[in-house]
PANU-317545 format. One record per residue (C-alpha): chain; residue number from 1; z, y, x. Coordinates in pm, 1 decimal. Layout:
# residues N
> ch,i,pz,py,px
> A,NUM,Z,Y,X
...
END
This chain:
# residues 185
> ch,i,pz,py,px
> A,1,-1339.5,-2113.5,-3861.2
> A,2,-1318.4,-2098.9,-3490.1
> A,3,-976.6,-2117.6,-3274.3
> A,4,-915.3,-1897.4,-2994.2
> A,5,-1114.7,-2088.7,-2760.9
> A,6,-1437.8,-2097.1,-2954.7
> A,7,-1349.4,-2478.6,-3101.2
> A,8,-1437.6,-2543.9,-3479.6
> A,9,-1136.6,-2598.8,-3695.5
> A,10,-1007.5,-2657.9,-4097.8
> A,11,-1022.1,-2865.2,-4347.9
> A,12,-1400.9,-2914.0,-4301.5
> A,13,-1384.5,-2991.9,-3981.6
> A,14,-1098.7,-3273.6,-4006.9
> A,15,-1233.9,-3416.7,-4311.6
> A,16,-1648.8,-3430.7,-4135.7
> A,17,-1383.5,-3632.4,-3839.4
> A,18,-1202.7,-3857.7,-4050.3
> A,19,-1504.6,-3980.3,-4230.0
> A,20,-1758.7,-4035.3,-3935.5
> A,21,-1473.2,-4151.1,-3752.9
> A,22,-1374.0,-4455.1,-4039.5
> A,23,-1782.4,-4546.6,-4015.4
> A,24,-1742.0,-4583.4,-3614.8
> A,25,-1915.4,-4275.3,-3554.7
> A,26,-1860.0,-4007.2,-3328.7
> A,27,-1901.1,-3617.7,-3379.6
> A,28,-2072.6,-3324.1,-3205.6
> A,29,-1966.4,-2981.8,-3410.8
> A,30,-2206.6,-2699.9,-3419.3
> A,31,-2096.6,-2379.7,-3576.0
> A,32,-2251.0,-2064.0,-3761.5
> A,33,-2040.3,-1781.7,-3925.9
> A,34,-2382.7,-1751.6,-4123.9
> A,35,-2487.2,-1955.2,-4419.3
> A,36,-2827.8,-1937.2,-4388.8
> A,37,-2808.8,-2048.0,-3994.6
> A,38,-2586.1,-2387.6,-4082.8
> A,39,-2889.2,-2446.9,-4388.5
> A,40,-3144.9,-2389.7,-4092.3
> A,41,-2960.2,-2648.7,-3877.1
> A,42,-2986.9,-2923.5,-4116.9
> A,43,-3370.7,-2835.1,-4213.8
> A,44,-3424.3,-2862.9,-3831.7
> A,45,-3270.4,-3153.6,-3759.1
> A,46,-2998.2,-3004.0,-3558.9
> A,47,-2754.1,-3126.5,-3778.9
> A,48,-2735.5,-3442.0,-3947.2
> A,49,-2532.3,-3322.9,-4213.6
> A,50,-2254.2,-2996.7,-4352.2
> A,51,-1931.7,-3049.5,-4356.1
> A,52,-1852.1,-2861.2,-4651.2
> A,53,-2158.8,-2708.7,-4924.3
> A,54,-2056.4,-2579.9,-5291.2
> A,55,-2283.1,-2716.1,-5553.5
> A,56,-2584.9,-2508.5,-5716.4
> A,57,-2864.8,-2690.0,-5918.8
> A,58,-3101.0,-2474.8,-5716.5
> A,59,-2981.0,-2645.6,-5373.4
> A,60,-3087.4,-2958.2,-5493.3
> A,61,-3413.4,-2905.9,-5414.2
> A,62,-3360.5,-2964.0,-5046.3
> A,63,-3002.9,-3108.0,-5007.0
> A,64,-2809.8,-3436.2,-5115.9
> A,65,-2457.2,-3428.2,-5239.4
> A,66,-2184.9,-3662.8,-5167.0
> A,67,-1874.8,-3666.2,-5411.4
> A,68,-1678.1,-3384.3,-5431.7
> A,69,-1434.1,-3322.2,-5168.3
> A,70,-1303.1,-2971.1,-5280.4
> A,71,-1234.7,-2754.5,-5558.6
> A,72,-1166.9,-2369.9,-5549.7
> A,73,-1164.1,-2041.2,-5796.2
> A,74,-1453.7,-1791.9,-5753.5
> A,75,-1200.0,-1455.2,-5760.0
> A,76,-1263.6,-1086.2,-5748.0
> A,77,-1186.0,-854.5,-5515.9
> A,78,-1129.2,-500.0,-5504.4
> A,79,-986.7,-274.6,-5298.7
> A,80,-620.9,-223.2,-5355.5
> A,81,-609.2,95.5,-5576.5
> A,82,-888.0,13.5,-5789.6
> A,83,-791.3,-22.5,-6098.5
> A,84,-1156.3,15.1,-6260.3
> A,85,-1227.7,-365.5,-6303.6
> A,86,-1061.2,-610.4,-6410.9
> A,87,-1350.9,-850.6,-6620.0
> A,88,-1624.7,-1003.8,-6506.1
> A,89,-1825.8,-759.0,-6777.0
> A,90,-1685.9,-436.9,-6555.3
> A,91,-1928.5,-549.1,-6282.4
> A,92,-2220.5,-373.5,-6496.0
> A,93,-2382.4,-133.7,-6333.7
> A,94,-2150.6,-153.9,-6009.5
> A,95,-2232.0,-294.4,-5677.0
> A,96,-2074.9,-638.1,-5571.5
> A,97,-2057.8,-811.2,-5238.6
> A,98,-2204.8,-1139.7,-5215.0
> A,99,-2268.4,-1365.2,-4907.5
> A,100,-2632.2,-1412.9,-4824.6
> A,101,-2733.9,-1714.9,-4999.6
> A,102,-2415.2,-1828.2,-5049.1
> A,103,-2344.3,-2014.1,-5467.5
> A,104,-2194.0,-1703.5,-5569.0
> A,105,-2550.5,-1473.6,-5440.3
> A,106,-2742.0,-1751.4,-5628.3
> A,107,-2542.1,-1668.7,-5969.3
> A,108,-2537.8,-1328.6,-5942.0
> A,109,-2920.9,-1277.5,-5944.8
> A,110,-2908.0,-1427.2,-6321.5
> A,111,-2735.2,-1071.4,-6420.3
> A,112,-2988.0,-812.4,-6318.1
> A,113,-2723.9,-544.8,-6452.9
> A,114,-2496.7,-619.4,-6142.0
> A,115,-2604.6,-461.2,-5792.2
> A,116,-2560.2,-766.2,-5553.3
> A,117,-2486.6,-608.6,-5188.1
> A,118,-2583.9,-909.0,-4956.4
> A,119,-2367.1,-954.8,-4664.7
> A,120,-2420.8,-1209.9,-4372.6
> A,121,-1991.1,-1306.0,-4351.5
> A,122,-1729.1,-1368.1,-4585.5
> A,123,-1510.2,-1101.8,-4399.3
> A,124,-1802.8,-852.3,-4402.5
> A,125,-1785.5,-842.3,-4807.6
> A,126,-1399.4,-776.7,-4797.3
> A,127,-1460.2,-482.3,-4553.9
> A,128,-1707.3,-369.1,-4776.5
> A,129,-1455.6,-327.1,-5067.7
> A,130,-1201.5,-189.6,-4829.3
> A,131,-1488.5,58.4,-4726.2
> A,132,-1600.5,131.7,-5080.1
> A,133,-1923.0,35.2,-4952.9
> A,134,-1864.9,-200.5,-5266.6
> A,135,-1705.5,-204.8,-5571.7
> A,136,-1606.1,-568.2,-5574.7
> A,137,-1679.5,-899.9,-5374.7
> A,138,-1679.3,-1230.1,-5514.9
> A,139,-1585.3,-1529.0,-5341.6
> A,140,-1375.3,-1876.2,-5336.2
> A,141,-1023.3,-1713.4,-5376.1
> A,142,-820.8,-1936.9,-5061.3
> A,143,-1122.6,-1865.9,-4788.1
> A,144,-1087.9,-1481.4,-4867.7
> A,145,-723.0,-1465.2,-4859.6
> A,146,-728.1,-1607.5,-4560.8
> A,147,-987.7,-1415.9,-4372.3
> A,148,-823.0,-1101.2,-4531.5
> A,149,-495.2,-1283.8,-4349.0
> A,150,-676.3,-1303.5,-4030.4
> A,151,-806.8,-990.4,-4025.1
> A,152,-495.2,-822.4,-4162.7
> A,153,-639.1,-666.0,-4425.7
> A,154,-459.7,-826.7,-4744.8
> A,155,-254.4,-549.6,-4839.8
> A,156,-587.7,-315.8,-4915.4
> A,157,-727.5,-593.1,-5090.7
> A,158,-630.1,-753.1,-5449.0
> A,159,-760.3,-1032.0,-5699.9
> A,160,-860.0,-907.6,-6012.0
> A,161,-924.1,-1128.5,-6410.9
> A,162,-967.1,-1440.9,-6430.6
> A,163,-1141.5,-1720.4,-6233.8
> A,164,-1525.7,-1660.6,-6274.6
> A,165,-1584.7,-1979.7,-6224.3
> A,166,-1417.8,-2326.7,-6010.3
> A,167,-1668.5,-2451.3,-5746.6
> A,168,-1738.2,-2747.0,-5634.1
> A,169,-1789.6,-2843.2,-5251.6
> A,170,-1942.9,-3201.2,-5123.3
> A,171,-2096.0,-3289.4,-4774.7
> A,172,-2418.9,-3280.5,-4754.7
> A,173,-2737.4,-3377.8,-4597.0
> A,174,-3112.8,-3327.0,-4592.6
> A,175,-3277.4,-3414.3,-4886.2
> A,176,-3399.3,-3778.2,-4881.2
> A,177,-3156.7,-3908.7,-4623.7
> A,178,-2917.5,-4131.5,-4862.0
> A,179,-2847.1,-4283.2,-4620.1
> A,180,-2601.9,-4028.5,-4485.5
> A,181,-2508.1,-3921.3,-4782.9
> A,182,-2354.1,-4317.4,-4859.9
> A,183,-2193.8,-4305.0,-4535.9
> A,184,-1997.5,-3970.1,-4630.9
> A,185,-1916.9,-4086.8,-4981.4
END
């Protein structure tokens, strides 16, 4: 997330400083509120590595993994007076907001029965739901309650069933550079 004055700041952040910082290192933040711009700034070269990148077999392909630094529930949400869905198996047929290549998009395109609306921001896919532009949006449970914090929206939003799933989130860096990937572990 970004402070007031345009400055990077969370967990991510601190953690990405207290690492490079215990190596001797110094950091330069860049910032995207747009997955697929951060993934562009490590293919590029931009970046050296992500602060903070949940786990999918697919993203192996072109990322490394350090060790885990994060765990958090994948919740539904749905507007406030929906009372419509409560399983993940009430998603058939219905329309869900996901985040443009974010884990969550990736796993919803192995259920061809669920409408995935891609969205470019975490907040656009709550607004969706408050819009009924969706029925539901899936997402780590403590990043959307706190965007629908931010944008003081929480009281026409609410969690619905049970976890889908718990995700895992490492730093990361372009595939073959180990050598980064040592120095974050």
């Amino acid at each position: 997330m970004l402070d007031n004055e345009g400055n990077l700041t969370g967990f991510g952040r601190d953690i990405a400083e207290a690492v490079i910082g215990a190596g001797g290192g110094t950091l330069e933040h860049i910032h995207s509120a747009i997955w697929v711009e951060v993934l562009d700034f490590l293919a590029s070269g931009r970046a050296d590595f992500i602060h903070g990148t949940g786990f999918t077999e697919e993203r192996t392909a072109f990322l490394e993994y350090s060790e885990p630094i994060l765990s958090m529930d994948e919740r539904r949400f749905v507007a406030a007076g929906r009372n419509d869905i409560g399983g993940f198996g009430d998603l058939k047929g219905r329309t869900v907001a996901c985040v443009r290549q974010h884990m969550t998009h990736i796993y919803l395109q192995c259920f061809p029965e669920i409408n995935c609306m891609v969205v470019e921001r975490p907040a656009d896919g709550l607004l969706a739901v408050m819009r009924d532009d969706a029925d539901a949006f899936i997402y780590p449970k403590e990043i959307a309650m706190f965007l629908s914090d931010q944008l003081k929206v929480r009281e026409h939003i609410r969690i619905v069933g049970e976890p889908l799933r718990t995700l895992n989130w490492h730093m990361t860096a372009k595939k073959g550079n180990t050598e980064m990937i040592a120095l974050l572990n």
